[in-house]
KEKE-3310 file (N, C-alpha, C; in steps of 0.2 Angstrom, whole numbers, plus 5000, padded with zeros to 4 digits):
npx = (4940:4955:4973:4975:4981:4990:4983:4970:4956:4947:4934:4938:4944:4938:4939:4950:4948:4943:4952:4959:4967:4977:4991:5007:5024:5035:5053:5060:5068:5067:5057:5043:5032:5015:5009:4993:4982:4980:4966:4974:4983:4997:5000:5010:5010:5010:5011:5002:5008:5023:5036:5037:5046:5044:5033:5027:5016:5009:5020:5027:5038:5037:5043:5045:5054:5059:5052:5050:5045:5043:5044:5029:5025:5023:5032:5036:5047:5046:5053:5051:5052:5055:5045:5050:5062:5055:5047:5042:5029:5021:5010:4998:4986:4977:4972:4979:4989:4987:4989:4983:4982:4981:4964:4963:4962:4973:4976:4991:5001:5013:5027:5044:5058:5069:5079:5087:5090:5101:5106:5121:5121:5116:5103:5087:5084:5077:5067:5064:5056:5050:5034:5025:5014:5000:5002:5005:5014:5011:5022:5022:5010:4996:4998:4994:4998:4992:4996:4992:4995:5005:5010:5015:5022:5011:5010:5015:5006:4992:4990:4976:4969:4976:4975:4961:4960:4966:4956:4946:4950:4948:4934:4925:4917:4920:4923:4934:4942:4953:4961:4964:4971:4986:5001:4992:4986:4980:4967:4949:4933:4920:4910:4902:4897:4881:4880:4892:4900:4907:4917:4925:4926:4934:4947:4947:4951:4960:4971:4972:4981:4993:4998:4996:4999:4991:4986:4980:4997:4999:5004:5007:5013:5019:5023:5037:5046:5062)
npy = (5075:5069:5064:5050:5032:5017:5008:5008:5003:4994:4991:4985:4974:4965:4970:4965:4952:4946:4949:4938:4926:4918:4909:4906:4901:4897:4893:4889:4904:4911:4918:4915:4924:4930:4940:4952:4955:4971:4984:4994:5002:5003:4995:4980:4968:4951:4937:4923:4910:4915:4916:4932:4944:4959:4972:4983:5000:5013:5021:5015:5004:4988:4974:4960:4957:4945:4934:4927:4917:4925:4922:4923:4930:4934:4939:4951:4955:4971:4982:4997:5007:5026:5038:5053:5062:5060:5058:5041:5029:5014:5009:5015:5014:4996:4988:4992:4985:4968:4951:4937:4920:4905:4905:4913:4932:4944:4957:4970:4973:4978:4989:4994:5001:4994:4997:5010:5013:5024:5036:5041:5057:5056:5056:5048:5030:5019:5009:4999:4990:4982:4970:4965:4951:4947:4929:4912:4904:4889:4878:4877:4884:4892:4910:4924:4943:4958:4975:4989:5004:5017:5031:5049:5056:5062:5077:5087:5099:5103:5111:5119:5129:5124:5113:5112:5118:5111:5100:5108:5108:5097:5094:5090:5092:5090:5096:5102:5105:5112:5111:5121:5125:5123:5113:5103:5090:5084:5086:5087:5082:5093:5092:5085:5075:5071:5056:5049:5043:5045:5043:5038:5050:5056:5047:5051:5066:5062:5054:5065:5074:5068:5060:5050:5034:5024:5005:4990:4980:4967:4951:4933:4918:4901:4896:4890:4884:4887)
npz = (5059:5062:5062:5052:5057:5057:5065:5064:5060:5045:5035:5021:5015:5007:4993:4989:4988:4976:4965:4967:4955:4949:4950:4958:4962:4976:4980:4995:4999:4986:4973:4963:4954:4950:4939:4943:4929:4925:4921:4918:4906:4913:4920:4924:4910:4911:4906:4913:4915:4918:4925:4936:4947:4948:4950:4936:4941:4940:4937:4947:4953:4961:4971:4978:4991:4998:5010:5026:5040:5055:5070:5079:5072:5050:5041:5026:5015:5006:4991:4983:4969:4971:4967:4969:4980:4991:5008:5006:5010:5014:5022:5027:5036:5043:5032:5019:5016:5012:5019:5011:5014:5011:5009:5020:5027:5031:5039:5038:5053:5055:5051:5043:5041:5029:5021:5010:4996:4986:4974:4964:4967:4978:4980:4985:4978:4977:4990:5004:5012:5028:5033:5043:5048:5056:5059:5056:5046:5037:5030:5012:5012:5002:4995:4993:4989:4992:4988:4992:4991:4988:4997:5002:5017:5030:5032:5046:5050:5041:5025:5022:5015:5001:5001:4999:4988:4978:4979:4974:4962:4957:4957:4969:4976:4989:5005:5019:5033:5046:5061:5074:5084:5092:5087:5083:5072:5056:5047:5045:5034:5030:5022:5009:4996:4994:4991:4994:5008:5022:5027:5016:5008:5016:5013:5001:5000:5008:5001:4991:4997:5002:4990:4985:4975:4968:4965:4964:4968:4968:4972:4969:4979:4984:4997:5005:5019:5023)
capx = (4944:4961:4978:4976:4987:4993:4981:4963:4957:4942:4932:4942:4949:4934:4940:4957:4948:4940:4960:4964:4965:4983:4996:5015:5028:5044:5055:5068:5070:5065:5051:5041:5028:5014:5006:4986:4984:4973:4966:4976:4988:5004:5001:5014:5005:5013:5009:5002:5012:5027:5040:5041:5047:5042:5028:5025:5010:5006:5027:5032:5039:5036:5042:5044:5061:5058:5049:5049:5042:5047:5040:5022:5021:5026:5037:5039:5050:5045:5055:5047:5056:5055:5044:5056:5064:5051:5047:5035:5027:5017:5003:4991:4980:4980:4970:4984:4995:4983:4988:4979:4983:4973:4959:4962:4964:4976:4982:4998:5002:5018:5030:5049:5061:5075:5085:5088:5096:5104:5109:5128:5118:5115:5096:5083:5081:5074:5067:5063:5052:5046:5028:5022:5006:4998:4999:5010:5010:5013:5025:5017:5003:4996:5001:4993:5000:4991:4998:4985:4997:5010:5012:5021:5020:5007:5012:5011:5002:4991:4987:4967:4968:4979:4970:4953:4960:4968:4947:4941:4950:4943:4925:4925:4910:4922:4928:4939:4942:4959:4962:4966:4974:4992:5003:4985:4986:4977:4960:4944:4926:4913:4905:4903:4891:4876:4881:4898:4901:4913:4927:4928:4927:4941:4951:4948:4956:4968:4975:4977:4986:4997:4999:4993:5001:4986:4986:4985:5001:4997:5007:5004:5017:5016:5028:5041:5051:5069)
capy = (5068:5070:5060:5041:5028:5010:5005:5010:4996:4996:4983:4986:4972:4961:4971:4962:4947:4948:4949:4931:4922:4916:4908:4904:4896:4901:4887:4894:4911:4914:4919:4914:4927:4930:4948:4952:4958:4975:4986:5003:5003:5004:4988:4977:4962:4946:4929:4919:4905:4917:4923:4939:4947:4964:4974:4992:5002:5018:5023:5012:4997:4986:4968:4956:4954:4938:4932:4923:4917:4931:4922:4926:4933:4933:4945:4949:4963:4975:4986:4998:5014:5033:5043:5056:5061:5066:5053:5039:5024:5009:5009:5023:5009:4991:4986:4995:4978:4960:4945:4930:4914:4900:4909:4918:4938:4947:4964:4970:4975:4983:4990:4996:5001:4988:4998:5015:5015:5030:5037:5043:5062:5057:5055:5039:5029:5013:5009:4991:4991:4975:4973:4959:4952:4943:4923:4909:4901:4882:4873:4874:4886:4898:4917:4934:4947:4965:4982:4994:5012:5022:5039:5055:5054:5069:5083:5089:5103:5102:5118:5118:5134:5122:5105:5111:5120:5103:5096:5111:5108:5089:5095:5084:5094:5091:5104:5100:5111:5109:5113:5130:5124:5123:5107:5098:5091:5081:5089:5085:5083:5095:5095:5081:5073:5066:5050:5048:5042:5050:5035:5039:5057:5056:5045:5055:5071:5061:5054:5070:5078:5065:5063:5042:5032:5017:5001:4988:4978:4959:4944:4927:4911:4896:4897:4885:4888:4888)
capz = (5059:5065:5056:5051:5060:5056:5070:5063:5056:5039:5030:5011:5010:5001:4989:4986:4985:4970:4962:4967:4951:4947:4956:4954:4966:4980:4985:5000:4999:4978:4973:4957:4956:4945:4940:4938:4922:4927:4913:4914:4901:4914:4923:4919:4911:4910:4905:4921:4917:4918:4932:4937:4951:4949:4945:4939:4938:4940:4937:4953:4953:4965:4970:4983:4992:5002:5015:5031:5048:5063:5076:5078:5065:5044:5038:5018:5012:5000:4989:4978:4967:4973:4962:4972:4987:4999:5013:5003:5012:5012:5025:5032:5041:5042:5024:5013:5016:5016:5015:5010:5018:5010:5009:5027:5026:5036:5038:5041:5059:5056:5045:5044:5035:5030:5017:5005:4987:4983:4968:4964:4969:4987:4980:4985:4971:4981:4998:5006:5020:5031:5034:5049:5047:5062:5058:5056:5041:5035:5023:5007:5010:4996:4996:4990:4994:4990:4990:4987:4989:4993:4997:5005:5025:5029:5037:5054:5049:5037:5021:5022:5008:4996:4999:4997:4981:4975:4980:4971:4956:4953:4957:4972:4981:4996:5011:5025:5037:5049:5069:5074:5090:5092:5088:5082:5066:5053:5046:5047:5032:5034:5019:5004:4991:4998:4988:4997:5012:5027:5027:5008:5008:5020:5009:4994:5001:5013:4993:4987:5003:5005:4984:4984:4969:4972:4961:4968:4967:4970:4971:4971:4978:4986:5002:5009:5022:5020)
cpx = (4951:4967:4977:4981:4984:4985:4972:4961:4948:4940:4935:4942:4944:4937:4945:4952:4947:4948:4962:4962:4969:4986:5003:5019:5034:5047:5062:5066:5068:5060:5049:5035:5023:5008:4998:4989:4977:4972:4970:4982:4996:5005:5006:5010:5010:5009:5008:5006:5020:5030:5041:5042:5045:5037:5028:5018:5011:5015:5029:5032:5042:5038:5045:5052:5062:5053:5051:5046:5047:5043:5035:5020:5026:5028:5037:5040:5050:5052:5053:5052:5052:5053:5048:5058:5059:5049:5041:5036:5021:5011:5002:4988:4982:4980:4975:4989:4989:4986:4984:4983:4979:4967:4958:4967:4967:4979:4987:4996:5006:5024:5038:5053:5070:5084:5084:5092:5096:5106:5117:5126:5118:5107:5092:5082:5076:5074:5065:5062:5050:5038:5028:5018:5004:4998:5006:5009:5015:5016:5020:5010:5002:4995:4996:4993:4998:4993:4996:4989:5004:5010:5017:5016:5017:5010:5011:5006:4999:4989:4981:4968:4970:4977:4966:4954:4960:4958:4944:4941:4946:4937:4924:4919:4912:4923:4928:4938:4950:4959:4965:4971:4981:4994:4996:4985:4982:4972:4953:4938:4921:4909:4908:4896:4889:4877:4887:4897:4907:4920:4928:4929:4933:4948:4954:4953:4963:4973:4978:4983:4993:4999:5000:4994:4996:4987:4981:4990:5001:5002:5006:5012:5014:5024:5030:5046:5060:5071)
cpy = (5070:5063:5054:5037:5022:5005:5006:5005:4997:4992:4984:4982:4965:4962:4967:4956:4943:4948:4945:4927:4918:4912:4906:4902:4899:4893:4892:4899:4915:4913:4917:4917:4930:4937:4949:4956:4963:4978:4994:5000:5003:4999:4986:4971:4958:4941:4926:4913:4907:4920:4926:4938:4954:4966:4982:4993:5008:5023:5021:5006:4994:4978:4966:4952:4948:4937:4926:4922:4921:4928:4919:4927:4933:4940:4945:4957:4964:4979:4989:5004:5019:5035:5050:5056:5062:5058:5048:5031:5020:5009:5014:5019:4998:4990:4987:4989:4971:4956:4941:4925:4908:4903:4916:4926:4939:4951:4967:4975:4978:4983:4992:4996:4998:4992:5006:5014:5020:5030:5039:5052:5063:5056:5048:5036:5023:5011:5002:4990:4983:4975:4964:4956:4945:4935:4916:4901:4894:4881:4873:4878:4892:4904:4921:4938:4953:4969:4987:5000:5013:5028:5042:5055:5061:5071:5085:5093:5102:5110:5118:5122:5128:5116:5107:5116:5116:5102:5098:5108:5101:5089:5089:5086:5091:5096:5100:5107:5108:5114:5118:5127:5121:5116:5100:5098:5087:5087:5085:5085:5086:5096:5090:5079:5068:5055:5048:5046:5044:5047:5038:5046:5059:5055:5048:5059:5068:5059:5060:5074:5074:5061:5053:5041:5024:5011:4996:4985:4972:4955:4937:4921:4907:4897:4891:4888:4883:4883)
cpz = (5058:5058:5058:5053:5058:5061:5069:5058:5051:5038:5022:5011:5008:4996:4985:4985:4980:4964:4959:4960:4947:4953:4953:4962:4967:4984:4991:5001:4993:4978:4965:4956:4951:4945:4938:4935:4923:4919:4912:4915:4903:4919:4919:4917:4909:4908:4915:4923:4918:4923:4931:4946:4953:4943:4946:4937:4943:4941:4942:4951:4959:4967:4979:4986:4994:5008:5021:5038:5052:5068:5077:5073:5056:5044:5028:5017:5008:4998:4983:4976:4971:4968:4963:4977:4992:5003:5011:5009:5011:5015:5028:5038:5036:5036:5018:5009:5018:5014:5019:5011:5016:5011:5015:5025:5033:5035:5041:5049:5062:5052:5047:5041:5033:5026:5013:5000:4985:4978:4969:4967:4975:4985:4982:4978:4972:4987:4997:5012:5023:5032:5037:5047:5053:5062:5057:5050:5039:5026:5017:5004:5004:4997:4992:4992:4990:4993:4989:4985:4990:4991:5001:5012:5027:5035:5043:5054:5041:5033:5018:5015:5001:4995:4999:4990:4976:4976:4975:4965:4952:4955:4961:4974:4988:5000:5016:5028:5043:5056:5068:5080:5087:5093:5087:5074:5062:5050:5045:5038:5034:5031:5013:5000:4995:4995:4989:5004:5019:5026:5018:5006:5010:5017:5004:4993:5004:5006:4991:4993:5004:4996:4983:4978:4970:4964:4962:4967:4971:4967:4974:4972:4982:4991:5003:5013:5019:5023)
residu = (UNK:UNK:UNK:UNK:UNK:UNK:UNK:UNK:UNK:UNK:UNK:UNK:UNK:UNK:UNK:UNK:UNK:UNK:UNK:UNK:UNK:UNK:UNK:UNK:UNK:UNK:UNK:UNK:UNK:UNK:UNK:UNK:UNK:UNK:UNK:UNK:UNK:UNK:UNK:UNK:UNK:UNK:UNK:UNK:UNK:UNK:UNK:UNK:UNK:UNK:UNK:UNK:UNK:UNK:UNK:UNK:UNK:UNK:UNK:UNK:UNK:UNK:UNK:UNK:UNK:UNK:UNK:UNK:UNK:UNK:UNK:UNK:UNK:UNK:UNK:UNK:UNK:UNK:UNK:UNK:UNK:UNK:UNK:UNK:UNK:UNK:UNK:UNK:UNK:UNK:UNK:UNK:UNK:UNK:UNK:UNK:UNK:UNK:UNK:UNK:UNK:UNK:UNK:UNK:UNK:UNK:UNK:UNK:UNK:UNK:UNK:UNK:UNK:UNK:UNK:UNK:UNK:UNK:UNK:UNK:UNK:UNK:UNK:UNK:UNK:UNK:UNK:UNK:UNK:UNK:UNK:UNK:UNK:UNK:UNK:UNK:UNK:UNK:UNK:UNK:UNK:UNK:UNK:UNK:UNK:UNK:UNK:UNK:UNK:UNK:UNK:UNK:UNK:UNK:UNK:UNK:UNK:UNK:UNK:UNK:UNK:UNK:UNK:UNK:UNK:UNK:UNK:UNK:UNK:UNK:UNK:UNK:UNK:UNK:UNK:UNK:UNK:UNK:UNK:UNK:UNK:UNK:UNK:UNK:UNK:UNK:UNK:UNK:UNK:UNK:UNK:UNK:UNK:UNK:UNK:UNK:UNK:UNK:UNK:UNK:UNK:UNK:UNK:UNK:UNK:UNK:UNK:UNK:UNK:UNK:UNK:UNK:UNK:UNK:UNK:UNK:UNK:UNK:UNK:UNK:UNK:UNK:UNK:UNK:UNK:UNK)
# end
């Protein structure tokens, strides 16, 4: 199995469903935004009746610059901190980015990147990416918006010896194996626990190869247009 694109679409996103259980309120352009409260210890927890704006977990912080109709399609800019300099992003495949829409699921369908914050160093300290998402939404309607990850943008080439040493060491009972032909990248599973499934086995490794800071990062408002 070859590299993962924006365009490969999965069934995850039940998963977020399961999430929806708060809400909170954006008039204009402001956001009033409210945090689940998960169980590892670096969630940020808040009070449900309380705005936030940003949330961290897993050492990112994560929040919600605005939102608006583009078109066809919604737009809501993220901006999340830099655990360092190396090239981090938000989606791999659609599911990464869903929003919910009154009940209706939808995955993002494109992404880009709006902004950089540098330190005095020349280093990143904050990025702020766009993400599409197929739909056109009404005055008024109700919002969630999950962010399962972000990682490091995987390599052209991939280091099979050094990601299946990384597999060994978490006793995954996975192996990969990577193309031998020229200018061909990504890698492939050719050996996993019978009580795994390929799509996950995949994922497993593709997290560690690509060094996935997963949460997920959920927000709930109630939209108006401006």
């Amino acid at each position: 199995m070859l590299k993962t694109n924006i365009s490969r679409l999965f069934g995850w996103t039940i998963f977020f469903l399961a999430l929806i259980g708060v809400s909170a309120f954006v008039t204009g352009k402001l956001f009033s935004v409210s945090a689940n409260t998960g169980e590892n210890k670096d969630q940020q927890r808040t009070n449900p009746d309380s705005p936030v704006t940003k949330l961290a977990f897993d050492g990112v912080t994560m929040s919600v610059a605005g939102a608006h109709q583009e078109g066809e399609y919604f737009q809501t800019d993220i901006c999340f901190s830099l655990p360092d300099d190396r090239d981090w992003l938000l989606t791999s495949r659609p599911d990464d980015a869903v929003l919910n829409v009154n009940g209706q699921i939808y995955t993002v369908s494109e992404e880009g990147v709006l902004d950089i914050r540098v330190a005095s160093d020349g280093v990143g300290i904050e990025k702020c990416q766009y993400l599409l998402f197929p739909v056109k939404v009404d005055d008024g309607a109700d919002l969630s918006l999950f962010l399962n990850k972000i990682y490091v943008s995987e390599p052209d080439k991939v280091d099979c010896p050094t990601l299946q040493k990384q597999l060994d060491e978490k006793k995954s009972k996975i192996t990969v194996s990577c193309p031998t032909e020229p200018n061909v990248g990504g890698f492939g599973v050719i050996q996993k626990p019978l009580s795994m499934d390929n799509e996950t086995a995949y994922e497993f490794a593709l997290d560690i190869l690509t060094d996935a800071r997963r949460a997920p990062w959920v927000f709930y408002f109630k939209f108006a247009h401006p």
